[in-house]
C-alpha positions in Angstrom: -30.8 8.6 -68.2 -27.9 7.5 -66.1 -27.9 8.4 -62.6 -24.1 10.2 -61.7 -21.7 7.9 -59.8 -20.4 8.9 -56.4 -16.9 10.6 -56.3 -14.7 9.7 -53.6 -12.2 11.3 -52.3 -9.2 10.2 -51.0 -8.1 10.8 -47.6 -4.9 12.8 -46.9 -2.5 12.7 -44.3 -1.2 15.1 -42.5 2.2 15.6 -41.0 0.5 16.2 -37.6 -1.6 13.0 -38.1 1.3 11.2 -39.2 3.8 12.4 -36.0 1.3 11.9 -32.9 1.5 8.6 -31.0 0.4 7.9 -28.0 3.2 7.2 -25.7 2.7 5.2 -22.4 3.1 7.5 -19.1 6.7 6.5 -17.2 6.2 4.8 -14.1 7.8 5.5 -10.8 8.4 3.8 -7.5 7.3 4.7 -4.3 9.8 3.4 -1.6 9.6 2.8 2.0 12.6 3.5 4.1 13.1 1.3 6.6 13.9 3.2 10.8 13.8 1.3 14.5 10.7 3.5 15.6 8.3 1.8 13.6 6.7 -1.3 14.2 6.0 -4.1 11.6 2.1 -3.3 12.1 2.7 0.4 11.6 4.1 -0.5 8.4 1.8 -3.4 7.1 -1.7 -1.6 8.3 -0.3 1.9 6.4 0.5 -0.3 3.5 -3.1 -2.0 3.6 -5.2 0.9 3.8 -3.6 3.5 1.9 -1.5 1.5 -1.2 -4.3 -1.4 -1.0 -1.5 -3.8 -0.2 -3.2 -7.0 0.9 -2.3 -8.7 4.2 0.0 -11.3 3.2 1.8 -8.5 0.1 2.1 -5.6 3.3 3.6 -8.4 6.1 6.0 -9.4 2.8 7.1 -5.9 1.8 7.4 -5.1 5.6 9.8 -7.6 6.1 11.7 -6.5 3.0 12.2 -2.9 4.5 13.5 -4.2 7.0 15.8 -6.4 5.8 17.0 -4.5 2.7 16.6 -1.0 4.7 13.9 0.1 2.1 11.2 -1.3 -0.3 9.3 -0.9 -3.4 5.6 -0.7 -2.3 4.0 0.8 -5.2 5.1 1.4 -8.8 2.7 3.5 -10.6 2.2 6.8 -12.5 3.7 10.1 -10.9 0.9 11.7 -9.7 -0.1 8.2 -7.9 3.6 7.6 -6.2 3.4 11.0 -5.0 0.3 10.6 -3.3 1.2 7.4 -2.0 4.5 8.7 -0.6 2.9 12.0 1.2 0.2 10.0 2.6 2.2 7.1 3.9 4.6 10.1 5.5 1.6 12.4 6.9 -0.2 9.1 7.8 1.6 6.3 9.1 3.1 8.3 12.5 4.9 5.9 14.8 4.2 5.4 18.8 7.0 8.1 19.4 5.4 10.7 16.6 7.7 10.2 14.1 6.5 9.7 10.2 7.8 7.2 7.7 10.0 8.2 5.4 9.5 8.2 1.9 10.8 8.4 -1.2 10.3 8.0 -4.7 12.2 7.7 -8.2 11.8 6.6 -11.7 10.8 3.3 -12.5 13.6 2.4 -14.9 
């Protein structure tokens, strides 16, 4: 006696299946604005511990603020620039009190 063969069966596909793809997430910059009441080490040391800037990247993008009147410090996912620009606001307070300003926008 012969032993049955196997049936396979072929795989369908549905429209679902067929219409989801993965899309990357849009990125967005956070920007520094540049003002007189905050010094270049406010800047750089705010950078440094709460972006992760190194030394050399922070003393380079604080220059840029300065010069240009604002910067790109970060360009990451919304939920990340976000963060970054409320904590380098609420965290980075200059000798008179003020915060930095902040901003961000699409990554385009």
């Amino acid at each position: 006696m012969s032993t049955p063969k196997a049936r396979t069966v072929p795989k369908t596909r549905t429209i679902e299946a067929a219409e989801v793809r993965s899309q990357p997430m849009p990125l967005y910059h956070t920007i520094v604005h540049n003002c007189s009441c905050h010094t270049f080490d406010d800047v750089i040391f705010g950078l440094m511990r709460i972006v992760g800037t190194g030394m050399r990247d922070a003393e380079l993008k604080a220059k840029e603020v300065d010069f240009f009147g604002s910067g790109i410090v970060a360009t990451t996912n919304l939920e990340r620039a976000e963060m970054y620009a409320a904590r380098l606001s609420a965290e980075v307070i200059s000798a008179s009190g003020t915060t930095l300003r902040t901003s961000i926008r699409p990554a385009v």
